[in-house]
C-alpha positions as CSV (number, residue, x, y, z in Angstrom):
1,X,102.6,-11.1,196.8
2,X,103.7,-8.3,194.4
3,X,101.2,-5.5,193.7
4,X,101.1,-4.0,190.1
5,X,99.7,-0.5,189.5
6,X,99.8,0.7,186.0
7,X,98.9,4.3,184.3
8,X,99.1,6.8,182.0
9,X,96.5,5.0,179.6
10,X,94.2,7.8,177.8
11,X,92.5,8.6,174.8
12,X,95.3,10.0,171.8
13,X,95.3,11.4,168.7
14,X,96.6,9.0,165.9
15,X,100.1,9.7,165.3
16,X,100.4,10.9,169.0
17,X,102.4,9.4,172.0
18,X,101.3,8.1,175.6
19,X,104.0,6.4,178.1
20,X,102.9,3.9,179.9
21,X,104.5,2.6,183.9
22,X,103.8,-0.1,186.0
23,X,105.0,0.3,189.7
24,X,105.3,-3.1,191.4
25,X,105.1,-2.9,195.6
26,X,105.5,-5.5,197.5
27,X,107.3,-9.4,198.2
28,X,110.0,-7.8,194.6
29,X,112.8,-10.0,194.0
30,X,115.6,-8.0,192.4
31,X,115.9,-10.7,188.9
32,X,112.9,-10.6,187.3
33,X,111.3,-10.2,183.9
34,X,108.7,-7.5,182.7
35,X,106.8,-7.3,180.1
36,X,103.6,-5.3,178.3
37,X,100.6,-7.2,177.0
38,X,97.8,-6.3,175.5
39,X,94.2,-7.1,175.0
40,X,91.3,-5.9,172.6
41,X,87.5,-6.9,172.2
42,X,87.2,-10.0,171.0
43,X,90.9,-11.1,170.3
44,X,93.6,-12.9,172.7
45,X,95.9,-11.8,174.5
46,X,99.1,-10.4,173.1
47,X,102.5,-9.9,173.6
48,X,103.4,-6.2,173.3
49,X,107.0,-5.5,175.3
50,X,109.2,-7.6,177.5
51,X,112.6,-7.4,178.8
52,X,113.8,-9.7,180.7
53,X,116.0,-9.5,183.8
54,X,119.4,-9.0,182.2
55,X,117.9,-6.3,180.6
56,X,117.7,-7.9,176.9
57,X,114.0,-6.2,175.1
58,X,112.2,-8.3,173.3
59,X,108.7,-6.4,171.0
60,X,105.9,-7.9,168.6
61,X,106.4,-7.0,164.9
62,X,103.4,-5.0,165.2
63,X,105.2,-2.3,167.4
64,X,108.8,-2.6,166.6
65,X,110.5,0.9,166.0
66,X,107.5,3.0,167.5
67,X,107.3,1.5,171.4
68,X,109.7,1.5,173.7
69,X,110.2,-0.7,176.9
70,X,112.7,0.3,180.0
71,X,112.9,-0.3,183.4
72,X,114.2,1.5,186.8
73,X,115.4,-0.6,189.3
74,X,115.6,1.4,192.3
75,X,111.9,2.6,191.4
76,X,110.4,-0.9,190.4
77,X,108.8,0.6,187.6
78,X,108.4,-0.5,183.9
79,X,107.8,1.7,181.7
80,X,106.1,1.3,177.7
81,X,106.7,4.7,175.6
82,X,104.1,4.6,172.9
83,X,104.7,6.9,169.3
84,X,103.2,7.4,166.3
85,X,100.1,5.6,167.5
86,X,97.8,4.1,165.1
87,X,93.8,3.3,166.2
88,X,94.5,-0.2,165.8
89,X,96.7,0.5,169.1
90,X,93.6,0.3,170.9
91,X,93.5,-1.8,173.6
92,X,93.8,-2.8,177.4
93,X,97.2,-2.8,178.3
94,X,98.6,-5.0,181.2
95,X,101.9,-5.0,183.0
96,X,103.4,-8.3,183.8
97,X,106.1,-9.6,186.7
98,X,107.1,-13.1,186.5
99,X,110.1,-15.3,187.1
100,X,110.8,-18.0,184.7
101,X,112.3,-20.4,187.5
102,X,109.6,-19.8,189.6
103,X,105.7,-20.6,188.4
104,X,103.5,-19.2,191.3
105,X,105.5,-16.1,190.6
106,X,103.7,-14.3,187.8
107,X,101.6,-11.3,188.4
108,X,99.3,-9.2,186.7
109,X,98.6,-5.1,186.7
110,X,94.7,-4.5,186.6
111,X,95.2,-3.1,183.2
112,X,95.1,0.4,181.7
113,X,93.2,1.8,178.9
114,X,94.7,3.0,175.3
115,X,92.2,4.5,172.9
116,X,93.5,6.1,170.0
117,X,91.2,8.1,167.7
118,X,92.2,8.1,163.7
């Protein structure tokens, strides 16, 4: 089992900046993907940030150029630094671990809270 604990979520002015982490505890294996999701009131799940296990980053269109996704190893921590936020930025934001080679190992952070005010 891998436990997933995110923060740094808050309420930001448009145009502002938040950074986001994820520390994982737990059964880690050193290869593994991250990624960012989030999720808004009455819309799917999205794709926000990954970056896969040799490193490679990967963004939706929506957020290219403004978020940033990175990783430290020796803290297992993933990180998502947020700028020039926009109120349509608002949204649950989830962490995600998961291996591509190995289903059952997929795991979700309880989510974090981005509200940004125009």
């Amino acid at each position: 089992q891998v436990q997933l604990v995110e923060s740094g979520g808050g309420l930001v002015q448009a145009g502002g900046s938040l950074r986001l982490s994820c520390a994982a505890s737990g059964s880690i294996f050193r290869i593994n993907n991250m990624g960012w999701y989030r999720r808004s009131p009455g819309k799917q799940r999205e794709l926000v940030a990954v970056m896969s296990s040799g490193g490679i980053a990967d963004y939706a269109d929506s957020v290219k150029g403004r978020f940033t996704i990175s990783r430290d190893n020796v803290k297992n921590t993933v990180y998502l630094q947020m700028n020039s936020l926009k109120p349509e930025d608002t949204s649950v934001y989830y962490c995600r671990w998961w291996r591509t080679d190995l289903a059952q190992y997929n795991y979700w952070g309880q989510g974090t809270q981005v509200t940004v005010s125009s």
